[in-house]
KOLKOLZA-453575 format. One record per atom (N, C-alpha, C, CB): x, z, y; residue in three letters. Coordinates in steps of 0.001 Angstrom, whole numbers, plus 500000, padded with zeros to 6 digits. Last residue first. Glycine has a CB too. Example, Ala and Ser with C-alpha at 12.3 -4.5 7.8 and 13.67 -1.06 7.14 Angstrom:
BEGIN
512850507080497750SER513670507140498940SER512900507870500030SER514084505725499402SER513190507800494310ALA512300507800495500ALA513200507800496700ALA511308509046495527ALA
//
This chain:
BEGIN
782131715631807469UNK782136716833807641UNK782370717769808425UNK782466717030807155UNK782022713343808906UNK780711713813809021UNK781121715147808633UNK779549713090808164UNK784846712640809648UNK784015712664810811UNK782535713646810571UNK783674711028811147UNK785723712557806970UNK786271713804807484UNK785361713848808927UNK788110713754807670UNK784315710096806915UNK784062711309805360UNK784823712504806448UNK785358710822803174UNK786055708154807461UNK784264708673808375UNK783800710201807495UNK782416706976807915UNK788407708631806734UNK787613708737808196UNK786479709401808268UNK787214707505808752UNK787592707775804595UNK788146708868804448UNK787732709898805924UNK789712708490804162UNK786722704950804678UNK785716706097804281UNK786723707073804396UNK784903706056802749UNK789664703957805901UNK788390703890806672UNK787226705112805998UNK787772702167806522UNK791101703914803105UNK791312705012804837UNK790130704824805632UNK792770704448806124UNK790152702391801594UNK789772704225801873UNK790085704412803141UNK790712705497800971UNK790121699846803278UNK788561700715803159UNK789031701849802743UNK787289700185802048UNK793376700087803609UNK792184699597804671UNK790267699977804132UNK792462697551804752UNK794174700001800675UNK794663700749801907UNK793191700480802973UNK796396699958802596UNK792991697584799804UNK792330698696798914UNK792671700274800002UNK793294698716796992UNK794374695593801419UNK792723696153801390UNK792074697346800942UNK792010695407800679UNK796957695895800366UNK796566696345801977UNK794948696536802134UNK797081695012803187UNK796669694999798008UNK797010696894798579UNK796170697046799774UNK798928697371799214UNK795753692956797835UNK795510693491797651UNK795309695205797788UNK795706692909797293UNK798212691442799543UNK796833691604800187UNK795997693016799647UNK795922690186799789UNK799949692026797267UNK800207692260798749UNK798903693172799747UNK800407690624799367UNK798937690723795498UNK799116691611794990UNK799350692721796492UNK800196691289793883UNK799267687916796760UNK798212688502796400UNK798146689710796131UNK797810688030795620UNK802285687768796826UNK801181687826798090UNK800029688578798317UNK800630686749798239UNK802964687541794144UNK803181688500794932UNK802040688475795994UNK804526688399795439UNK801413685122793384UNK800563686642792560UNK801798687795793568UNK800858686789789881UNK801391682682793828UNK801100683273794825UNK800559685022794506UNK800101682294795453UNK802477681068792164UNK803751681033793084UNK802724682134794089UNK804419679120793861UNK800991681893789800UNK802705682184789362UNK803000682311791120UNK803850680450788241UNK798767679414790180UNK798838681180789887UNK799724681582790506UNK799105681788788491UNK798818676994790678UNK798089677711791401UNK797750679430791275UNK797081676991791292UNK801127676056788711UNK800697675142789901UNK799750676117791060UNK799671673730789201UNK801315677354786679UNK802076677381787289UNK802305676934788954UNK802571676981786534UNK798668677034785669UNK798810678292785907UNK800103678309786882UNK798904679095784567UNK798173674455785484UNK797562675158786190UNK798221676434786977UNK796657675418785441UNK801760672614784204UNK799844673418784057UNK799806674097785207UNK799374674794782611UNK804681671331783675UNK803063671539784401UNK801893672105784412UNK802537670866784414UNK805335671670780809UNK806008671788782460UNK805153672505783600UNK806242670198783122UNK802591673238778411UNK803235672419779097UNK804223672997780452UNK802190671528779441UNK799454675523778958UNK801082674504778348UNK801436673414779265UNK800884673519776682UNK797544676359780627UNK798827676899780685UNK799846676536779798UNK798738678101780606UNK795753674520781301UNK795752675468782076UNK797155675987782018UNK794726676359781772UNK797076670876781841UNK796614671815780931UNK796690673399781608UNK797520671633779581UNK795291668350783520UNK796890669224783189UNK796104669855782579UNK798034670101784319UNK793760666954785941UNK794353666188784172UNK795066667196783775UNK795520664610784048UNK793006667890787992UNK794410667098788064UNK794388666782786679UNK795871667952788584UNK791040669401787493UNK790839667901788766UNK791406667212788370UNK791276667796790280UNK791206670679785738UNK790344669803785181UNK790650668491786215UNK788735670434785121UNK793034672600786424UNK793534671980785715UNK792723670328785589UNK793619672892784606UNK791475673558788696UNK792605672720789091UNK793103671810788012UNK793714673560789543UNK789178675114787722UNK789266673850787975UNK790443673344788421UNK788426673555788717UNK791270677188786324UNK790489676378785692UNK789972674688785914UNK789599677122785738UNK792430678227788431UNK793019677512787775UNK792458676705786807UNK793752678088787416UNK789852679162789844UNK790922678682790469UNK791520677234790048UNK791853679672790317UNK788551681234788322UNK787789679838788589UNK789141678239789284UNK786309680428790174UNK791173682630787753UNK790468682180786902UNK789552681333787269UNK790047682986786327UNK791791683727790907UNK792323682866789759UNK791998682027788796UNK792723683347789203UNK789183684903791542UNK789747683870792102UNK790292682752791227UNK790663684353792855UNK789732687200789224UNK788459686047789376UNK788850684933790321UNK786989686729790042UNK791859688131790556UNK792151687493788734UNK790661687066788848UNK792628688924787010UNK790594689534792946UNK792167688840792629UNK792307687591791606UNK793167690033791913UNK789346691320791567UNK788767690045792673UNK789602688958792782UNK788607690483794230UNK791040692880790542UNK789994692231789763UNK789530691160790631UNK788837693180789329UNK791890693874792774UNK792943693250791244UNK791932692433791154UNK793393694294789555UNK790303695757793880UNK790618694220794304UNK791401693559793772UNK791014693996795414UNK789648697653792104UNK788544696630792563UNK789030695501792618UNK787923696824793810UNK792472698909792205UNK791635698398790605UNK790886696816790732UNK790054699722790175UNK792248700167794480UNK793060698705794304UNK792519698247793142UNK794757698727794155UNK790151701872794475UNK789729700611795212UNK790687699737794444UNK789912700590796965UNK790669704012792718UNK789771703568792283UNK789816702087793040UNK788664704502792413UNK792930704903794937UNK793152704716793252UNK792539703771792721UNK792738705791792393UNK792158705093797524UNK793090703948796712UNK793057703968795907UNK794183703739796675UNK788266705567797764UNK789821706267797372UNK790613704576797318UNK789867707448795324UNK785986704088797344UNK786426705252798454UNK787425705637798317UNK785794706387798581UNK785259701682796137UNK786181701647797224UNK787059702962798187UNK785377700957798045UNK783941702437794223UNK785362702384794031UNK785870702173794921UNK785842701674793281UNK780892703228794404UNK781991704304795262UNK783429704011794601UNK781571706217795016UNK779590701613794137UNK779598702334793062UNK780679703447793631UNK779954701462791694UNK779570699256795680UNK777985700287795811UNK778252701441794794UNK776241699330795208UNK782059698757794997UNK782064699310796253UNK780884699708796026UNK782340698546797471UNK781215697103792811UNK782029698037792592UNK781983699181793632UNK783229697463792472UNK779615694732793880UNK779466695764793135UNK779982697367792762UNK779574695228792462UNK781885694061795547UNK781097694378796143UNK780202695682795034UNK780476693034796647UNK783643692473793580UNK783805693777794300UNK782806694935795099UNK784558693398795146UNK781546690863792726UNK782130691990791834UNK782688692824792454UNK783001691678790910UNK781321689199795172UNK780545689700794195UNK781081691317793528UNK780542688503793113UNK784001688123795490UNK783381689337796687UNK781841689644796042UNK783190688552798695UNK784323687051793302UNK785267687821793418UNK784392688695794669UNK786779687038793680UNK782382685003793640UNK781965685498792242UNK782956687077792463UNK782544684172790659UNK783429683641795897UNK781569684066795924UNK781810685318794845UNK780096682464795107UNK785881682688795170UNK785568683693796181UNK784326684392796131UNK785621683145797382UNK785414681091793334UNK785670682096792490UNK785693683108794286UNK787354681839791178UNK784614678573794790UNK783527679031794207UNK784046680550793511UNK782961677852793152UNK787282678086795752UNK786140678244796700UNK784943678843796148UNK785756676982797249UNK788655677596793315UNK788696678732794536UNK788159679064795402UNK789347678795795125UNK787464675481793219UNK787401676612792036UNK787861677623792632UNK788207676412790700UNK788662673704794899UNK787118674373795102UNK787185675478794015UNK785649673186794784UNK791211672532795382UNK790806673517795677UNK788909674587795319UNK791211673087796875UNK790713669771795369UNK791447670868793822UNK791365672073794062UNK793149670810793383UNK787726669395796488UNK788505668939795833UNK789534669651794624UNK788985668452796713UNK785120669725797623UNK785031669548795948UNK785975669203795733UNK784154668702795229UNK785739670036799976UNK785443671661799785UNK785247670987798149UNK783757672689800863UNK787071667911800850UNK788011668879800827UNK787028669874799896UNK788564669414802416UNK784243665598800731UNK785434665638799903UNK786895666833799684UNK785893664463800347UNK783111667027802827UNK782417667455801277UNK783983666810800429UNK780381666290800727UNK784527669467805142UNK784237668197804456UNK783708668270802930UNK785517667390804488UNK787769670515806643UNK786591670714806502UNK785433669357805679UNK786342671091807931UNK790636672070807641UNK790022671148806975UNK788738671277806770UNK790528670979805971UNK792431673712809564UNK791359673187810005UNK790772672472809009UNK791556672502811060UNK793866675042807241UNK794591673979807926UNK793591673234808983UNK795187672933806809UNK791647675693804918UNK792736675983805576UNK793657674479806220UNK793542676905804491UNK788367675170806165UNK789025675282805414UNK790719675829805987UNK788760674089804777UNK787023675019808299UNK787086676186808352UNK787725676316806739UNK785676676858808824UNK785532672915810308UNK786862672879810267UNK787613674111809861UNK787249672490811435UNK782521671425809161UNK783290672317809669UNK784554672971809667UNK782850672845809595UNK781464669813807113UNK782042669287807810UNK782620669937809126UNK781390668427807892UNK779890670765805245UNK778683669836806117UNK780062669475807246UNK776824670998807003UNK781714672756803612UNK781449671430802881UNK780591670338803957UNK780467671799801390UNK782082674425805398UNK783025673859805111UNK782124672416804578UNK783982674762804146UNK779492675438804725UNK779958675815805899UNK780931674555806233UNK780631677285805829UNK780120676798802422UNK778611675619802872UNK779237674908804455UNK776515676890803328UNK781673678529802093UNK781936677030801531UNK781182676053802010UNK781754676881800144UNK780533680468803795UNK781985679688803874UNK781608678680803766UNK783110679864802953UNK778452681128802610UNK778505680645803498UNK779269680341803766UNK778205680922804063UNK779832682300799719UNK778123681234799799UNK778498680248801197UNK776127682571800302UNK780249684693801338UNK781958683759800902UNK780685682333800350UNK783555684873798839UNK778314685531801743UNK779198685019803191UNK780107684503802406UNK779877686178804443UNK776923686488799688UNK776368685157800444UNK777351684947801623UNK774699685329801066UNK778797688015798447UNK778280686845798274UNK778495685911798658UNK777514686779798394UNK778039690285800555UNK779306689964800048UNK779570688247799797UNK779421690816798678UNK775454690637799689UNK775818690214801203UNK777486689478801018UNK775818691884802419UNK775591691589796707UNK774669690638797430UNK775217689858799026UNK773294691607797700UNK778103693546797240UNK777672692717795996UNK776921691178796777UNK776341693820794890UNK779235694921800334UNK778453694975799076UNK778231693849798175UNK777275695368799368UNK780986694881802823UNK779083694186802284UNK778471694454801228UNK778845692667802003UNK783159695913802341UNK782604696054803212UNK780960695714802957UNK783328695400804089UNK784084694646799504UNK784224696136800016UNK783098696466801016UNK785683696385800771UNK783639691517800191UNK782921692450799176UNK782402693772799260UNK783620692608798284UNK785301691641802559UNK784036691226802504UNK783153691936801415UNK784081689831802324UNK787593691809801344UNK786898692671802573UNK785678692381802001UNK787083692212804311UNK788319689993800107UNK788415691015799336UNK787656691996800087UNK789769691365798999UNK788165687650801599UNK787456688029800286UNK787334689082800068UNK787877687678799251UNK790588688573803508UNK788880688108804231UNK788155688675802801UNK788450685810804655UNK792416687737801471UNK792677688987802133UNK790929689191802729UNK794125688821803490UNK792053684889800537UNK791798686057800006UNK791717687661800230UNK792347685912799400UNK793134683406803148UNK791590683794803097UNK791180684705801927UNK790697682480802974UNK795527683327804208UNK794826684724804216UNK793373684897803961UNK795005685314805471UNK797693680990802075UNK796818681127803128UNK796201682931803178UNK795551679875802829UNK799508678641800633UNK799316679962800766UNK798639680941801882UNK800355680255800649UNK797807675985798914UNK798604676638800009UNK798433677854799941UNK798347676274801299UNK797925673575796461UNK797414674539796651UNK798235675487798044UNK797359675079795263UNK799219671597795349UNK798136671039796527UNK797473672344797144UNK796784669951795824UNK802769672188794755UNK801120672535794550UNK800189671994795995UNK800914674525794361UNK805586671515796144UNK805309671489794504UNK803908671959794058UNK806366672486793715UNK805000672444798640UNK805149671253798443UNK804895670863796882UNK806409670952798965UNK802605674867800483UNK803770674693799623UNK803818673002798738UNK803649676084798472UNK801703676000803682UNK802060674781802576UNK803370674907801128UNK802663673477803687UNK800719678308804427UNK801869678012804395UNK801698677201803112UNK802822679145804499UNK798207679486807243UNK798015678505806057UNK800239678410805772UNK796801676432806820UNK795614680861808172UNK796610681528808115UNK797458680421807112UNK796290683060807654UNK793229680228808395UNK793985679364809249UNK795414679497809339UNK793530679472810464UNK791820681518807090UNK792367680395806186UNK793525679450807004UNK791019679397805688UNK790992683553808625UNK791972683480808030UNK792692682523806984UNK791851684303807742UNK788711681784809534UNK789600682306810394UNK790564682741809488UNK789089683320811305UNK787238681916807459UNK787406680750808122UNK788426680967809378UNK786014680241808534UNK786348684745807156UNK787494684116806184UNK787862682488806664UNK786848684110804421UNK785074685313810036UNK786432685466809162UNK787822685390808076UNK786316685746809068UNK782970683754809211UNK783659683136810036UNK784942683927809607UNK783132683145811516UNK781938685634806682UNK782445683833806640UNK783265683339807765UNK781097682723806722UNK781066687179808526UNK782447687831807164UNK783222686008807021UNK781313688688804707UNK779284686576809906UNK780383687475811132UNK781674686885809513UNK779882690264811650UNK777263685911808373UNK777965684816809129UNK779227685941809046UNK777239684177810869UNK776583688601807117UNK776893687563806148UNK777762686475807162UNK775372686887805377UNK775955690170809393UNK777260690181808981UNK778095689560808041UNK777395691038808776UNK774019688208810035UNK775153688463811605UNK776378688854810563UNK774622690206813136UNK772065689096808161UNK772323687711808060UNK773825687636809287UNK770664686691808540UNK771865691694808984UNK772706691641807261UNK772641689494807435UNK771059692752805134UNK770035690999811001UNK771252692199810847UNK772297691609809716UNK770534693908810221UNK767667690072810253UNK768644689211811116UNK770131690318811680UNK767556688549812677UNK766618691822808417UNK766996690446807856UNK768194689925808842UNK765602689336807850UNK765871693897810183UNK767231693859809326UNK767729692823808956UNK767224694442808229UNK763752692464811453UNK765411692889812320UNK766292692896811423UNK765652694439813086UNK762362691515809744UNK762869690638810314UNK764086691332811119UNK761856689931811029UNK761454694230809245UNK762404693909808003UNK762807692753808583UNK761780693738806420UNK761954696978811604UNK761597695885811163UNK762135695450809831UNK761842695084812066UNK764104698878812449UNK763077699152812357UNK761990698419811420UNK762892699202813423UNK767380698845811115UNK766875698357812182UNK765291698802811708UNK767302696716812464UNK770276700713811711UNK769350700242810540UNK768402699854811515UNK768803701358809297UNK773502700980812322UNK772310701284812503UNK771320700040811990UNK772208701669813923UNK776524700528809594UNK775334699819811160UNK774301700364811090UNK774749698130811283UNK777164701724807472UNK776411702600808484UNK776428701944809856UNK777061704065808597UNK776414699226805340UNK775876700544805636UNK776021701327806611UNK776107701200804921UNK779168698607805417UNK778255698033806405UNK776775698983806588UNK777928696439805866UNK780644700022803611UNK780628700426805177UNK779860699598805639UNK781898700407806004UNK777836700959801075UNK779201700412801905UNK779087700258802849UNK779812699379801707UNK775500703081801008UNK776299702381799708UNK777910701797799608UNK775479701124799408UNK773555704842802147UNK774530704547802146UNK775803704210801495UNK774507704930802526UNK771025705798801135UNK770908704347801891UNK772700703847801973UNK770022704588803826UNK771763708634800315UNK772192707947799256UNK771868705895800202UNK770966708629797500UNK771933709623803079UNK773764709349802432UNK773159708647800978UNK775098711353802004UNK769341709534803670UNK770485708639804985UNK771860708359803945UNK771148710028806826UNK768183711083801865UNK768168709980802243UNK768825709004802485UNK767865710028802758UNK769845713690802731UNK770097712837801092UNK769514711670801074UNK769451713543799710UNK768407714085805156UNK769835713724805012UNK770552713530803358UNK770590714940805814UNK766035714283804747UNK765994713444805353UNK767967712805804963UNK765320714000806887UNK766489716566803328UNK765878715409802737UNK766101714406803415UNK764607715458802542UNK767155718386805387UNK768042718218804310UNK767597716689802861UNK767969719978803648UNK764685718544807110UNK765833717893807558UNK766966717394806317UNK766474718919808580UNK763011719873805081UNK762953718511805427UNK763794717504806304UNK761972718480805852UNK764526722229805055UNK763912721361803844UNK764141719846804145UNK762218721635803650UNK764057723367807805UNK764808723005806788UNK765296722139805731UNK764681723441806505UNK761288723399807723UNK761697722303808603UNK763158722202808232UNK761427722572810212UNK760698724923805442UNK760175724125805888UNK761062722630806047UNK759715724759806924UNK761463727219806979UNK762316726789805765UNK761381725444805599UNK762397728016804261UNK760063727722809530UNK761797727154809485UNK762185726750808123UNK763014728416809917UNK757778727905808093UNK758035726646809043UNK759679726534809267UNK757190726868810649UNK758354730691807509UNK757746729380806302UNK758283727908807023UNK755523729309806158UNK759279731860809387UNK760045731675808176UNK759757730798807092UNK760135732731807651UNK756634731706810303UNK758010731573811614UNK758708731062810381UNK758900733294812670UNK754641733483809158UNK754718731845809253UNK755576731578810026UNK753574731072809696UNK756521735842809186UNK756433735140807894UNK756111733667808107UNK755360735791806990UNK
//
């Protein structure tokens, strides 16, 4: 009987331990091993805030000029959209946070190597600032389990998508004098219209790229 108390017990308490471990586990950065300390973790979740920024500084390098917009066609929304998924809300953030900062003291991590306080406030920045707000919201979404399937994920990264946009075109209109969406000219035509395939592109491929990844690990633990 005390044999059967202590195994159910120790039962018990293994099975706690393991509703623990899976609710700590929100997004895939979540299952980096967890560190002991709160200065370790701090300097954990600060490696993957840099690690995500250098990435999107790396994919900005991905760059195709287009002549009729100051605006280029580049892979740093593809980086965004990760980032969120992967980090979550908060962390998410602060690495697309860190980009721009990044960029703006004169680091060559805009697209095209550009870097500088005059590039990171120029027609571009509303895109620079709708990255933060877009790997935000996704991120959110991802602590909510939309990332785990395609269905639920591409949704996510639409949406990350059309926040970009929207800080995007907003400030573009304001830099350049134009109107968001009358007229020859406006915004919308200038920094929407020529890149919503691409985007729509990226999009899959991300929303593809974290389920399949939780699906993984989801068939690993079972």
């Amino acid at each position: 009987m005390v044999g059967g108390l202590v195994t159910g017990r120790s039962t018990t308490s293994l099975g706690s331990v393991g509703l623990m471990i899976a609710a700590d586990i929100r997004v895939l950065a979540d299952y980096a091993p967890r560190r002991a300390s709160r200065a370790q973790t701090f300097t954990q979740d600060a490696l993957l805030v840099i690690g995500f920024a250098l990435l999107t500084a790396l994919a900005a390098q991905i760059e195709i000029p287009l002549g009729f917009t100051p605006v280029p066609l580049t892979g740093q929304t593809f980086a965004v959209l990760l980032s969120g998924a992967v980090l979550g809300a908060r962390r998410g953030a602060l690495s697309q946070g860190a980009y721009w900062a990044m960029g703006l003291v004169g680091l060559p991590f805009y697209s095209g190597g550009a870097g500088g306080w005059e590039k990171g406030t120029g027609a571009t920045m509303g895109y620079l600032v709708g990255f933060i707000f877009a790997a935000g919201a996704i991120g959110y979404l991802a602590e909510r389990k939309h990332d785990r399937s395609f269905v639920s994920s591409l949704p996510a990264m639409l949406l990350g998508s059309t926040i970009i946009y929207a800080c995007g075109a907003t400030w573009l209109a304001y830099h350049l004098g134009i109107p968001v969406a009358n007229g020859e000219q406006n915004a919308i035509s200038l920094g929407v219209a020529p890149f919503l395939v691409g985007d729509v592109l990226k999009a899959l491929v991300a929303a593809g790229c974290t389920s399949t990844v939780w699906a993984a690990l989801n068939g690993r633990r079972a």
